[in-house]
N, C-alpha and C positions, 0 to 999 in steps of 0.2 A: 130535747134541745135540738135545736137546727138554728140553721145558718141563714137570717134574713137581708142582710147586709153586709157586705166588703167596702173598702176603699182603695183606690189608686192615685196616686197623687198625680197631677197634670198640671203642666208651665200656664198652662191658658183654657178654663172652662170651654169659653164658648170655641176655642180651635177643637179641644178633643170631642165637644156632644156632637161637632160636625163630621168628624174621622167616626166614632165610635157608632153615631148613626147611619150615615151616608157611605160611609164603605164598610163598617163591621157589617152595618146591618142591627145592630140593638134599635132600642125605641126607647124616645126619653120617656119616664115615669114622673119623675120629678123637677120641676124649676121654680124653686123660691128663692127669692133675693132675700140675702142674708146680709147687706149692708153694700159698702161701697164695691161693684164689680167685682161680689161673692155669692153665690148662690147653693143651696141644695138642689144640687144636677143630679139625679140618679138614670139610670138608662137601665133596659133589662134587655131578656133573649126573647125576641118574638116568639119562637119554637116552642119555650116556656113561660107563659108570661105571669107565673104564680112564683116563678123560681128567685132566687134573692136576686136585690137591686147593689148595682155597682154603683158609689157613690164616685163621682170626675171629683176630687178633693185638691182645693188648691196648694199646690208646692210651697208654700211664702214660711215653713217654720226652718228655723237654720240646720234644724237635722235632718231633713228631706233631700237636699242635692248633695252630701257625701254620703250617702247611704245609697241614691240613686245612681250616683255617678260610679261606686264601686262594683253593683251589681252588673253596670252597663261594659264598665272596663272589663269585667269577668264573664261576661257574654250570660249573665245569669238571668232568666225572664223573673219578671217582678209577680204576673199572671199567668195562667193556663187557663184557656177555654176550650172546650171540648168540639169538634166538628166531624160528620161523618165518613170524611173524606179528604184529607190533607192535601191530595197532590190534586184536587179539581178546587178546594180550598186557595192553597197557592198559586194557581194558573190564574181564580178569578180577581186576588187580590194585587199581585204582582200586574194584570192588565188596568188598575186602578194606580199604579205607581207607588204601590209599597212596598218598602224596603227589606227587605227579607237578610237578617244575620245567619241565617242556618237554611237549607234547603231540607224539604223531606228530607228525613231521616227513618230507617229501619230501625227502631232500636231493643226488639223482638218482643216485646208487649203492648206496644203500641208505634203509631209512624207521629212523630214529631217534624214540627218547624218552629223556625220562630221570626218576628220581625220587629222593627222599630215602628210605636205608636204615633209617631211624632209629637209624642208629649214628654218625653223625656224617659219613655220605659221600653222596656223589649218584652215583649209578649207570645207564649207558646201556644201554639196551637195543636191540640194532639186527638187523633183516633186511637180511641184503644182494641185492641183487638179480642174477638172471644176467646175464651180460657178453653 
């Protein structure tokens, strides 16, 4: 069993394949219109481009924004993507204008941050360290 696909829910497709491409840095994999201003938007890791596709899945079911809005109130990340370097990670993204909820962090297995997607989610970013 492995893991081909995830989803994240996002306010506006085409605002996060732009955040997710142009400042993550992923690359779209998938865009099919799926009816009125819906599509299957997938995006992957360049780094890995065999590794599973992040579906941008639109927000529009009524149990999306109290489940998202709680996590966000609890400063809790919806995702974690892995980077090999957090604090050159958040120097290049923060010079990009993104928001950062949590600055590196030590948290002795790994260095953590995290920031706001501007899709509606908070997202960690973590290097793990060797054992």
């Amino acid at each position: 069993m492995r893991i081909t696909l995830t989803s994240i829910f996002v306010d506006d497709q085409r605002k996060a394949l732009s955040f997710y491409t142009d400042v993550l840095g992923f690359t779209k994999h998938h865009d099919i219109p799926m009816g009125e201003n819906t599509w299957w938007l997938t995006v992957r890791s360049p780094e890995a481009p065999e590794s599973a596709e992040l579906l941008l899945e639109p927000a529009g079911h009524p149990a999306v924004k109290p489940y998202r809005d709680a996590l966000v109130e609890d400063g809790i990340p919806l995702a974690q993507f892995t980077v090999d370097d957090v604090e050159a990670e958040y120097r290049r993204l923060r010079e990009q204008g993104v928001v950062f909820t949590q600055e590196p962090t030590d948290i002795g297995t790994a260095v953590v941050a995290v920031f706001d997607d501007t899709c509606g989610n908070l997202i960690q970013i973590a290097a793990i360290k060797d054992a």
